[in-house]
C-alpha positions in Angstrom: -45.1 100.5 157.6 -42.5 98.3 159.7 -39.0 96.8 157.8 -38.8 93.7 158.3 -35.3 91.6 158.1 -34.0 88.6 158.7 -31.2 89.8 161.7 -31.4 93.8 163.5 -28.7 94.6 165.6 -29.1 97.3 167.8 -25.8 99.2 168.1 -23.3 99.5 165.5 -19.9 99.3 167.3 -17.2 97.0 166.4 -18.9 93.6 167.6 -22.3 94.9 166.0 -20.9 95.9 162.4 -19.0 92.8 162.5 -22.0 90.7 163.1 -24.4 92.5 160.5 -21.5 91.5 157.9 -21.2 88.3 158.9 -25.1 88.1 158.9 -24.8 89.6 155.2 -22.2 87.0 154.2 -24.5 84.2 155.2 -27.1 85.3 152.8 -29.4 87.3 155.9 -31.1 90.6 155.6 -29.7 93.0 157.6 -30.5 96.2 159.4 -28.3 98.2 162.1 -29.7 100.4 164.0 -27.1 102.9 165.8 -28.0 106.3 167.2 -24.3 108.0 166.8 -21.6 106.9 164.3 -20.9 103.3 162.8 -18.0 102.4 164.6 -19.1 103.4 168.2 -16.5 103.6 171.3 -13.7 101.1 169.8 -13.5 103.7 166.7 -14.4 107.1 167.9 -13.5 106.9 171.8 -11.4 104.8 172.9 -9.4 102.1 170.5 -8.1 103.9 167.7 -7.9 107.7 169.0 -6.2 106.5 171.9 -3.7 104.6 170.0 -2.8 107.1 167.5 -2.3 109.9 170.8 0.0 107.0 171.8 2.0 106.4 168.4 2.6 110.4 168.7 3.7 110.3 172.4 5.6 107.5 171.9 7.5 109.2 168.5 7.8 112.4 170.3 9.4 110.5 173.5 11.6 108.7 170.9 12.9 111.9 169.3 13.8 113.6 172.6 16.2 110.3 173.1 17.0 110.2 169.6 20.9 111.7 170.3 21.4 108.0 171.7 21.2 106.6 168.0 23.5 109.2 166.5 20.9 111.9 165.5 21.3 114.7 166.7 18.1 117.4 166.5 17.7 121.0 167.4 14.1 123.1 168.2 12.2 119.5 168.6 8.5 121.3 169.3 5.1 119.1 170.1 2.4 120.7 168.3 -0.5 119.3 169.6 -2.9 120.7 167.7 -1.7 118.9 164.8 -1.2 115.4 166.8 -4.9 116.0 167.3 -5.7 116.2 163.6 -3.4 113.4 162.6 -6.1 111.5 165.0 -9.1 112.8 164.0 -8.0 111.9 159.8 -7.7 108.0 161.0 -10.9 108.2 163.0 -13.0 109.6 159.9 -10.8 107.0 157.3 -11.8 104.2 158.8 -14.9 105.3 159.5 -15.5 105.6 155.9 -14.2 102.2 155.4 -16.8 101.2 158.2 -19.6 102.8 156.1 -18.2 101.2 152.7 -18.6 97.8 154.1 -22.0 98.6 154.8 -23.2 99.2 151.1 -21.1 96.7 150.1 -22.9 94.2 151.8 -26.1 95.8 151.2 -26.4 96.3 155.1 -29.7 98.8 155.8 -28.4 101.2 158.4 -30.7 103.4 160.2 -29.7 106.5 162.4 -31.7 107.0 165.4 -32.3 106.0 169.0 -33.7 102.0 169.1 -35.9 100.7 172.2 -36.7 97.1 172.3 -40.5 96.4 172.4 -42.9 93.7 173.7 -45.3 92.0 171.7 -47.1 94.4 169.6 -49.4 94.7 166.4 -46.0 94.6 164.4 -44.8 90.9 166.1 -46.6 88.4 168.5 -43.3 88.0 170.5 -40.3 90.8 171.4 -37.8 92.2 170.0 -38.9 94.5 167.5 -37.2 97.4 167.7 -38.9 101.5 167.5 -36.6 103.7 166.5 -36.7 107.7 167.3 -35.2 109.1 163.9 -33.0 112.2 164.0 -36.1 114.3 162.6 -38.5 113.0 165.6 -40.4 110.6 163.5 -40.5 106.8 164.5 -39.4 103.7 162.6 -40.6 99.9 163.9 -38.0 97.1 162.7 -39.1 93.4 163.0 -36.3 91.5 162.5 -36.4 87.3 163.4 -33.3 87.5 165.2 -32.6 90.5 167.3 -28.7 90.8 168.8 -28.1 93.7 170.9 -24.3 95.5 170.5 -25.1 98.5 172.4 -21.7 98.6 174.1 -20.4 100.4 177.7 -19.3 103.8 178.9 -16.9 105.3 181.6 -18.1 104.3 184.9 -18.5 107.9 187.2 -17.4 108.2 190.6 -20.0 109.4 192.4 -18.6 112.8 194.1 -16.1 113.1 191.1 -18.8 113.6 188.1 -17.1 114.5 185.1 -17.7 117.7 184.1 -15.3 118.2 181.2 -13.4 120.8 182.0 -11.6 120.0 185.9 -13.1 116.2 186.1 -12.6 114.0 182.6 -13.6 110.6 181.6 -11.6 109.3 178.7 -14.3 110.7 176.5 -13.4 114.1 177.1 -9.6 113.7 177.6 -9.5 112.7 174.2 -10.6 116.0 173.3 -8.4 118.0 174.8 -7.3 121.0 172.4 -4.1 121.9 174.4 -2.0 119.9 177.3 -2.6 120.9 180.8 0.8 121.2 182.4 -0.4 118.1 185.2 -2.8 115.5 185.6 -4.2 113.5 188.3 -5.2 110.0 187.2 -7.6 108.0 189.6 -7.4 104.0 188.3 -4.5 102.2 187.6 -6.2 99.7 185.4 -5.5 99.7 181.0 -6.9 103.2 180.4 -5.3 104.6 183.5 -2.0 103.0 182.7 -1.9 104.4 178.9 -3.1 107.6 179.9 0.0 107.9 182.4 2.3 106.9 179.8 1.0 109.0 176.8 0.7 112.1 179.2 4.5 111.2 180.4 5.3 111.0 177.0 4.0 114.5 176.0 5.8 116.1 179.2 2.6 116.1 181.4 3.2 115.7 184.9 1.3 112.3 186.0 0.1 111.1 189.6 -1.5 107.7 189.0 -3.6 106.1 191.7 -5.1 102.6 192.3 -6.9 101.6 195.0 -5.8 97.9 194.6 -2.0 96.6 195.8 -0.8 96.7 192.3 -1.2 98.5 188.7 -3.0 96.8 186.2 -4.8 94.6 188.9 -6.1 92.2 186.6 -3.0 91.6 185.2 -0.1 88.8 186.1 1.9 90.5 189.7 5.0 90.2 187.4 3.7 92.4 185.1 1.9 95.1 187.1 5.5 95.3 189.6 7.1 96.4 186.0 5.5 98.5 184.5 5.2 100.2 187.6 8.9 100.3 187.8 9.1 101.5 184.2 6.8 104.2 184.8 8.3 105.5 188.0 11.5 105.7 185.9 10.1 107.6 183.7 8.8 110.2 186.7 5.4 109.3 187.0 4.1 109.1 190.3 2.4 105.8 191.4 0.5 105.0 194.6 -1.1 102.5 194.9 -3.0 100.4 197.9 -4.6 104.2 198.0 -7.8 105.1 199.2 -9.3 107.8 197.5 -11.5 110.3 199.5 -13.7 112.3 197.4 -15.0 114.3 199.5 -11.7 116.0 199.8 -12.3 117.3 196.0 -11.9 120.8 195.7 -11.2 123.0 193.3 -9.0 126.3 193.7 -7.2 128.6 191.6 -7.6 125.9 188.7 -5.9 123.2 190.5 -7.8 120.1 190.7 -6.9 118.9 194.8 -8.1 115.4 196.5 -7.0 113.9 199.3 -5.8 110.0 199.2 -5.0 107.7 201.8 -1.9 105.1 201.3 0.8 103.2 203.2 -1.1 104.4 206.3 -0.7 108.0 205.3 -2.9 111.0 204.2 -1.2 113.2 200.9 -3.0 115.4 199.3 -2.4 115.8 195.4 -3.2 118.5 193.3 -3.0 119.0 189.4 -4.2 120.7 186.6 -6.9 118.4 185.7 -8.4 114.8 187.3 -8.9 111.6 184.8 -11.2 109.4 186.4 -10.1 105.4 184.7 -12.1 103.4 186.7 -13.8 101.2 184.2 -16.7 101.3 182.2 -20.6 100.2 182.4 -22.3 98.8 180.0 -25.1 100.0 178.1 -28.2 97.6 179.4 -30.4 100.9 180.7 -33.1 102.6 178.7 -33.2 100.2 175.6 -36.4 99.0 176.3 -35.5 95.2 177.8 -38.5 96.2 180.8 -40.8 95.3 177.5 -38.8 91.6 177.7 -37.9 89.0 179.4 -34.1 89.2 179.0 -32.5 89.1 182.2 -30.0 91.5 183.1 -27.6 91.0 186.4 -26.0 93.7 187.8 -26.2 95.9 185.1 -25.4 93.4 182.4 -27.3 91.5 179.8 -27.2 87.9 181.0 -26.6 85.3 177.8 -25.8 81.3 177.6 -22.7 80.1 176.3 -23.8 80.5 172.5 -24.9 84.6 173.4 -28.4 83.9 173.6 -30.5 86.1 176.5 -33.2 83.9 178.0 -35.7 85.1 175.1 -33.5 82.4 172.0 -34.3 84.8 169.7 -32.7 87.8 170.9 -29.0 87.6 171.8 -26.6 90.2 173.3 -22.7 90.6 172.5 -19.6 93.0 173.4 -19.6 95.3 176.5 -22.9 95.2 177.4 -22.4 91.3 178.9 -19.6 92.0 180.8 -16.5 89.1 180.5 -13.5 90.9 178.7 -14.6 94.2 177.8 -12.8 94.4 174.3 -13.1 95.1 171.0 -12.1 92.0 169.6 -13.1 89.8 172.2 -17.3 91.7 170.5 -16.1 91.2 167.1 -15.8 87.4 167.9 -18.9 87.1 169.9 -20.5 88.8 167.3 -19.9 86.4 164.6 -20.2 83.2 167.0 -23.7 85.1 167.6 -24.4 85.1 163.7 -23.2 82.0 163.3 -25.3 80.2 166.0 -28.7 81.9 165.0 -28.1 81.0 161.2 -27.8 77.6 162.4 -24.1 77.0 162.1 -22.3 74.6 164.0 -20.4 76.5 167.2 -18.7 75.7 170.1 -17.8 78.4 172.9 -14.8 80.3 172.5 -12.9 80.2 176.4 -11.6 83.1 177.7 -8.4 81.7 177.7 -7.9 82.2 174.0 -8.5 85.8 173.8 -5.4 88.3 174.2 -5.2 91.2 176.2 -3.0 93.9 175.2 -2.0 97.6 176.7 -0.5 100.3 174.4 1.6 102.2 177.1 5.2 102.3 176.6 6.3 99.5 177.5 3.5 98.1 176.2 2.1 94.6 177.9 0.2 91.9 176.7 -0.8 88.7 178.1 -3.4 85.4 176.8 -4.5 83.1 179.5 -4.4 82.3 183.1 -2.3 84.4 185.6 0.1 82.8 188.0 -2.3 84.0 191.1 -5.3 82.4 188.7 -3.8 79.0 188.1 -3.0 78.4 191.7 -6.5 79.3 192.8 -7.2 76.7 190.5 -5.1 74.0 191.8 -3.0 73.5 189.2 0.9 72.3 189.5 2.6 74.9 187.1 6.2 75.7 186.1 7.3 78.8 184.8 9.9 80.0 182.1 11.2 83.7 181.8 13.2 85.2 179.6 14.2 89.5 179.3 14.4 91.5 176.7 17.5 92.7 177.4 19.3 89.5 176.5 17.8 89.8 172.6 19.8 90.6 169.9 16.7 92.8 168.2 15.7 94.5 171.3 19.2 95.8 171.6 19.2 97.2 168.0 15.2 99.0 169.0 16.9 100.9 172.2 14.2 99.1 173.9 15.3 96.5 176.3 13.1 96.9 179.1 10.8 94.1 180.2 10.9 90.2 179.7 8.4 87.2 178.7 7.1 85.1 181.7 4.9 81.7 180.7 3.0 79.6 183.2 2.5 75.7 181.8 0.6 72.9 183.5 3.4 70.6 185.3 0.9 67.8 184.6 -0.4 67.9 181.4 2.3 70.3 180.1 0.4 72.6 178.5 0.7 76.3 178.3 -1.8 77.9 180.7 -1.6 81.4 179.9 2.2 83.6 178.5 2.4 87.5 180.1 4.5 90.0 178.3 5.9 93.6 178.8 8.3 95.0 176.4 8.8 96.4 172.7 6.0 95.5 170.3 4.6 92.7 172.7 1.1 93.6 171.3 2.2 92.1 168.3 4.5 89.2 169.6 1.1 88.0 171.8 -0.6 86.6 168.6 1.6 83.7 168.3 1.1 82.8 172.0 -2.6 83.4 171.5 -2.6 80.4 168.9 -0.4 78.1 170.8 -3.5 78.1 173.4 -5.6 77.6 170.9 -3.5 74.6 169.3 -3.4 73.7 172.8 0.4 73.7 172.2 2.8 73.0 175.1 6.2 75.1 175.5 8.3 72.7 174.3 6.2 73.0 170.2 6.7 77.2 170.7 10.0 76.7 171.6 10.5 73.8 168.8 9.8 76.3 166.2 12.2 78.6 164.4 12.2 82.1 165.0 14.3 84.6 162.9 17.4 85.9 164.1 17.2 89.0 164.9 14.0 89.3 165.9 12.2 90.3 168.7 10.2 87.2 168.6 13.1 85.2 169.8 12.2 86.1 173.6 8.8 83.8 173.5 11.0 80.7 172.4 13.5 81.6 175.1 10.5 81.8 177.3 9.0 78.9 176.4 12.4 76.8 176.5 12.6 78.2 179.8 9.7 76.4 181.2 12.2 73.2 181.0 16.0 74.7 181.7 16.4 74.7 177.9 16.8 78.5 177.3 19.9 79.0 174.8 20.6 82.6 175.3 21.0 82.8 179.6 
């Protein structure tokens, strides 16, 4: 006998768990249907492991230096066995949280494989969904609103197949039980970027590559020519503008060896073990949308500005759509999803509003429209900057690297998009995330008080800056 329910969600990541609550808090019955853990990549492969190998790295990097602040230690010693276990006790906390909030909101959840069928005995439209249950048996859930979460995964290079033990994704890298001694890293993008660092940080040999002019490519120039420099500093070895010739591959003695072409000369680079960051793919394949008539473009699930696919009923959220492939950037489209389909009044949330953030050390953050982006657009723009080194706080922290740059309309005056890299920008970019949405101009940031000493002090600089007004230069 089929379940029936007021809203399914087919994957039960971070944008689909956060959709089936907000379902539940509007009164809906909910099922989720996800064929691993509740949680999915953000949780258990990417967000939160990755960030808690970082925190270690970056403590571990922090101690070495720690003679600078007047401590003085002897027989430091990186067990990584044990930085691996810290990880794996936050991943299964918060999955348990994860699993509470299910039964607290009375969420159904079923395990097991979900295909999206046609019309059918069970439903005179699509969208039901046929589960294969871990024991081989079959479940059918009709729901009346379908919304399909089921997320991305690292993209392969073809002739550089991970195989998990010379050639990793991010998946497997994450499972490492002991440090190689060096490590290639093909894609200069986030993941590539805080894999270099963390691995620098751990006393890995890194070789970064990118086959774009600049790390972080998507990224303000300002930013991507920093943390370059920060990371060169720091020994690792950048090219980029390199061309990648995987044929070249070879293994030998086990050393990892590919051949790259850059500044209009052929190096080859060997290491202990190849990461291959070159972004992910979402999840739009074998989940039965052949049995539909949702469209899907170039390996994406094609929606309208309220989510919806072109069947109304069934909308899509997170990586599998494409846009800004983060976890927060699902969680939101997964309650605008909810929110739409219950009949709630929405509007679209821009791109514009939603913060991107890289854990490396220094970490960078950024909301908004790049320089490059907001002259393509014709736009008039002036532009404040303000460094690190000149705050009080960032003195104190030992961390004075980096600066705040912000781009504002020279016509209207608004703030068109504020790039950071430095100490704890991660955390500083929420405030500049709500000025957009206040549609705030530099001069109401820089109006406001920040505490003294803070770090928070450099986005007020910045922002004075846009106008010659900066106190501290």
């Amino acid at each position: 006998m089929a379940i029936t329910c007021d809203v399914a969600i087919l994957g039960g990541g971070t944008g689909g768990y956060v959709a089936a609550i907000r379902a539940a808090q509007l009164g809906k019955e909910v099922v989720i249907i996800e064929q691993d853990k509740l949680g999915g990549t953000c949780l258990h492969k990417g967000c939160i492991p990755s960030k808690a190998l970082l925190r270690s790295a970056e403590l571990y990097a922090d101690m070495k230096e720690s003679e600078q602040y007047g401590i003085e230690t002897d027989g430091l010693r990186l067990a990584f066995d044990k930085v691996q276990k810290r990880k794996q006790g936050i991943v299964d906390k918060l999955h348990d949280g994860v699993q509470y909030l299910m039964r607290k909101n009375k969420i159904t959840v079923i395990q097991g494989k979900g295909r999206v069928i046609g019309p059918s005995i069970f439903s005179p439209r699509s969208g039901a969904v046929a589960v294969e249950l871990p024991d081989g048996e079959m479940e059918t859930v009709v729901p009346g609103h379908l919304i399909i979460a089921t997320g991305s995964r690292p993209r392969q290079l073809p002739g550089l197949e991970a195989d998990g033990i010379h050639i990793l994704t991010s998946d497997e890298a994450l499972q490492l039980e002991q440090l190689p001694a060096s490590m290639l890293i093909v894609g200069g993008g986030v993941i590539g970027v805080e894999w270099a660092s963390m691995l620098n940080d751990f006393g890995v040999d890194v070789t970064l590559i990118e086959a774009t002019a600049q790390l972080l490519p998507t990224e303000d120039e300002d930013i991507g020519k920093e943390m370059r420099k920060q990371l060169e500093k720091r020994g690792v070895k950048v090219y980029t503008g390199a061309r990648l010739i995987v044929d070249s591959y070879a293994v030998e003695d086990e050393q990892v060896t590919v051949s790259v072409e850059a500044g209009g000369e052929q190096r080859t680079l060997s290491a202990d073990k190849l990461l291959v960051s070159v972004g992910r793919v979402g999840n739009a394949e074998n989940i039965g949308l052949e049995n539909t008539d949702v469209r899907v473009e170039n390996g994406l699930i094609a929606v309208n500005e309220h989510l919806q696919t072109t069947e109304p009923h069934i909308y899509a959220i997170g990586d599998v759509i494409g846009g800004l492939q983060l976890a927060h950037a699902a969680s939101h489209e997964g309650i605008a999803a909810v929110n739409h389909l219950a009949g709630e009044k929405t509007a679209p949330y821009p791109k514009a509003w939603i913060p991107r953030c890289i854990y490396s050390r220094p970490e960078a953050a950024s909301v908004g429209l790049t320089e490059k982006e907001a002259a393509e657009q014709g736009r008039r723009i002036k532009v404040g900057r303000f460094p690190f080194q000149a705050i009080g706080k960032a003195l104190v922290q030992g961390a004075t690297e980096g600066f705040v740059k912000v781009i504002a309309d020279e016509d209207s005056g608004d703030i068109v998009g504020v790039h950071m890299i430095g100490p704890h920008v991660t955390e500083l970019i929420g405030e500049a995330a709500l000025a957009q949405v206040l549609d705030a101009t530099p001069w109401e940031v820089g109006a406001a008080v920040h505490a003294h000493p803070t770090l928070s002090e450099v986005l007020g600089e910045a922002m004075l800056a846009v106008d010659g007004r900066a106190i501290g230069l």
